[in-house]
C-alpha angles and dihedrals in degrees: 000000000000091000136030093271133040128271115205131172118209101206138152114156091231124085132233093027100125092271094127088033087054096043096058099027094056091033091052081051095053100050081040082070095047093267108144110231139196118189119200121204109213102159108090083217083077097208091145092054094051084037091069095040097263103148127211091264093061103061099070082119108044150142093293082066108047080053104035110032139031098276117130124225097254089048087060100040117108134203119230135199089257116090115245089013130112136176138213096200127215131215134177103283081079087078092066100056110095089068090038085060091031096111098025104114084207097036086127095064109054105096082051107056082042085051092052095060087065095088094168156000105069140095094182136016104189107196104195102206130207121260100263132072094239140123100306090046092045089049087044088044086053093056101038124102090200142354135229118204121202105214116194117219104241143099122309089004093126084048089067095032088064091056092048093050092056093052091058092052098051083051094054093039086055115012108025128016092186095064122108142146110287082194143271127294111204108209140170091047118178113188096202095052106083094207090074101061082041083062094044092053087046095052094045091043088050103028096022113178085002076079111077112230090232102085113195106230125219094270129187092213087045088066094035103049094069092063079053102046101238141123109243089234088064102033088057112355092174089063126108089246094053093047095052101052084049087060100040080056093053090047095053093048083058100040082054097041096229 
């Protein structure tokens, strides 16, 4: 770690795969065992924003910001109403950026000399990133000391999961050296699809220990706590759903040492 906390971009190029459920459901578990947590919206759909129960109105200050102006990143962060657990919003003048950077020879590099301002307290800072592969996650890709990325177990997910891989490597090869794959998250998982269990044996066989064992399940309350926001963990913490991302957040404790 290049700071005193973790930095750890949730990314996968496809849409609608968990990475905003994992990013605040993991995130909601951490700050649940005392871990202090700073979340940080980089998709200019803003879900994890709503997700946490950051309305509209309160993102006045966000993410666009913190990249693209001269706010600072304590300027931009954000209380919720989780303990140990703080937000950088987003809002939609992050879908403009990339024209914004187009012509910025650093313009890979502008979440990560923000990022380097925040000295402590902190254990995690979770960047949930667009789904795309392009320039804010490659800025979140820049800062970051690992990646998780949430696979959903259906067809033609390891497909996509190839492509994202290579584009790890060519950041670390030219932008970050530091940079490597936290692990896998399988999510989506229906245990009466057969496919499903057909994509788990094909992670593990590929990726083998890089896939966590916790393996996130297809949930209704999953789906319903965002219109809520709240964090499933906190809109039913008893569900399938709930428990898993608990236990994603242990083994990942483990997995970390810490």
């Amino acid at each position: 770690m290049r700071n005193n906390f973790k930095i750890i971009s949730i990314v996968n190029q496809k849409g609608g795969v968990g990475k905003t459920t994992t990013a605040i459901n993991l995130g909601t578990a951490l700050a649940a065992i005392d871990k202090k947590i700073l979340l940080i919206d980089l998709d200019p759909q803003g879900n994890l924003s709503t997700g946490i129960g950051v309305t509209e109105k309160q993102r006045k200050i966000s993410a666009y910001d913190l990249i693209i102006q001269d706010s600072s990143i304590h300027q931009t962060i954000q209380e919720t109403r989780i303990p140990n657990l703080k937000i950088i919003p987003s809002n939609i003048n992050l879908s403009g950026i990339e024209f914004e950077l187009a012509t910025d020879e650093d313009r890979t590099n502008k979440l990560n000399y923000k990022i380097s301002d925040l000295k402590e307290g902190y254990d995690f800072v979770l960047i949930d990133c667009p789904p795309s592969l392009g320039i804010l996650t490659v800025n979140s890709l820049v800062a970051s000391d690992s990646v998780l990325v949430p696979l959903q177990c259906e067809f033609y997910a390891l497909e996509g999961l190839a492509q994202l891989l290579r584009t790890i490597e060519k950041i670390k090869d030219n932008l970050n050296p530091n940079l490597f794959l936290e692990g896998v998250i399988l999510t989506m998982f229906d245990s009466r699809n057969r496919l499903s269990d057909d994509v788990v044996a094909d992670a593990r066989e590929h990726l083998g220990k890089k896939v966590f064992d916790t393996i996130i399940p297809r949930n209704v309350r999953l789906s319903e706590a965002p219109s809520h926001g709240l964090p499933a963990i906190i809109y039913d913490q008893k569900c399938i759903g709930s428990v898993a991302y608990i236990d994603l957040a242990k083994e990942l404790i483990n997995r970390l040492g810490i």
